[in-house]
N, C-alpha and C positions, 0 to 999 in steps of 0.2 A: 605801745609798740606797734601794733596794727593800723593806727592811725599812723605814725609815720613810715612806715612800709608802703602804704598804701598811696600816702603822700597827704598833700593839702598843702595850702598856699605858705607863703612866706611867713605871713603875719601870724598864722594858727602855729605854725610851727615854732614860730620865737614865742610864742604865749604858752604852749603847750612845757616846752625847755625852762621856761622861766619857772612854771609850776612845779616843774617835777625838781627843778635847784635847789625851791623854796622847800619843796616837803622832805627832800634828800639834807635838809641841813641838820636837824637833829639827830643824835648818835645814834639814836633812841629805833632811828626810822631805819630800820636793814634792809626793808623791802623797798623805798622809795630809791636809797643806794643804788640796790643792783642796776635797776630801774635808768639813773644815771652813770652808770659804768654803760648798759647798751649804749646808751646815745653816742656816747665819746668812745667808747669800740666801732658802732656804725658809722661816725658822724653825722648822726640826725641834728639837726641843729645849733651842733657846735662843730668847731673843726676834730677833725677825728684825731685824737690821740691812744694810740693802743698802750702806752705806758699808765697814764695817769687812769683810764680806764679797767685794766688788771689789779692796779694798788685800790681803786674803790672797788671792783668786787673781792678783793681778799676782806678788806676794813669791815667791809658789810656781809662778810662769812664770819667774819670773828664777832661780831655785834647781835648778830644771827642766833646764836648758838648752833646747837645742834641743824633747826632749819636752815641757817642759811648756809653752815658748811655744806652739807647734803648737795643743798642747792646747789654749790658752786662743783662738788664733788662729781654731777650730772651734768656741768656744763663743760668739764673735762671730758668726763666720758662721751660724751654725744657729740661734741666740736660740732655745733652748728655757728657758733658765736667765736667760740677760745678755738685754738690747736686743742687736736685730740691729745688728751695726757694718761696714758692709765695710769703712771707712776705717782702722779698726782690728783688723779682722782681714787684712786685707793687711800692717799693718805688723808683728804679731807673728809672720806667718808668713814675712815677710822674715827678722828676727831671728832666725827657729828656720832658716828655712834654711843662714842666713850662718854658724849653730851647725852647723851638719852632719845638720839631718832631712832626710830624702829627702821624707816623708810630705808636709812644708811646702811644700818646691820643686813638688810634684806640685798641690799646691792651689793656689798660686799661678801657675802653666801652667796650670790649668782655670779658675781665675777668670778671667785674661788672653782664654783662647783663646772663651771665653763672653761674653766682657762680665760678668759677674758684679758688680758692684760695682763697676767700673772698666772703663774703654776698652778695648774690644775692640783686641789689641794683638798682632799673631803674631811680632813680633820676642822681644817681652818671654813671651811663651807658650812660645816655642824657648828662647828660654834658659835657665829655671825647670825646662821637662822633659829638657833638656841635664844642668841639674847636678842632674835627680833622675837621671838615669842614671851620673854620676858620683860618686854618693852613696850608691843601693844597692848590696849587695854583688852577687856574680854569681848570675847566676839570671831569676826571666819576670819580677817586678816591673822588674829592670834593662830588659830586653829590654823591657816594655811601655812603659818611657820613653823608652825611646831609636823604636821605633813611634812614639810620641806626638810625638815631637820632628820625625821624617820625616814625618808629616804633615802636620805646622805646615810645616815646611820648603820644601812643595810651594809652598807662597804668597810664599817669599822666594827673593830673588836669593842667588846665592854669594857674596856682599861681607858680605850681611845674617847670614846664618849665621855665615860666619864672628867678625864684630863681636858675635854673639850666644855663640856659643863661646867667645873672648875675657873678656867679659864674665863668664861661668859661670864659667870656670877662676881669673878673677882673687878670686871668692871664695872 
């Protein structure tokens, strides 16, 4: 991506798009996808098409699992590349959580506990940093979820946590 930002000749450029065709043809390959979804989102080296571009980063969110939803869930959110979506980047980041990303679950507890995109919500905040805590392995990302989850927590009753707990575990 930086190489063609930055630029380079004609020739590097068609050899650079050929590679990235060639490793993007595997189903297998989600990351080389995304990869060519930029090119045909930018048109680096092909003609730019935003349609065929969005149906390969979807193919390559679902190929993904968990990461590459996430991934795509952050490129809603952030709109440097795609329109900003939160409506859609909430939903890929449910997807990737309900796959087993922590990274998801963490983004959607900070969308929640923000309002980002969505109702400011500390039930649904507690939950998400609940089962990001249940989701990274051991170590301070765990520990920062599980923080994150006791502080949302302060604002809820013990019926509420728990119903929230519930809820995390049953994914």
């Amino acid at each position: 991506q930086l190489f063609y930002l930055k630029g380079g000749t004609q020739a590097e450029i068609a050899e650079l798009t050929a590679l990235t065709m060639r490793a993007a043809a595997p189903p297998e390959n989600w990351e080389a996808q995304f990869e060519l979804a930029y090119l045909y989102l930018r048109g680096h080296g092909v003609p730019r098409d935003t349609a065929k571009g969005m149906e390969l980063l979807r193919r390559a969110a679902e190929r993904g699992g968990g990461d590459g939803m996430a991934k795509l869930g952050t490129m809603y959110e952030g709109a440097s590349i795609i329109a900003r979506d939160f409506a859609q980047a909430r939903s890929w980041y449910e997807r990737a959580a309900t796959a087993g990303s922590a990274y998801a679950a963490w983004a959607l507890g900070d969308m929640y506990i923000e309002g980002r995109g969505v109702a400011r919500d500390n039930r649904l905040a507690y939950k998400w940093f609940y089962l990001c805590g249940l989701l990274w392995p051991r170590g301070e990302k765990r520990n920062e979820a599980w923080r994150a989850a006791d502080d949302v927590g302060f604002a809820l009753s013990r019926e509420q946590i728990a119903e929230a707990r519930r809820a995390a575990e049953a994914l």
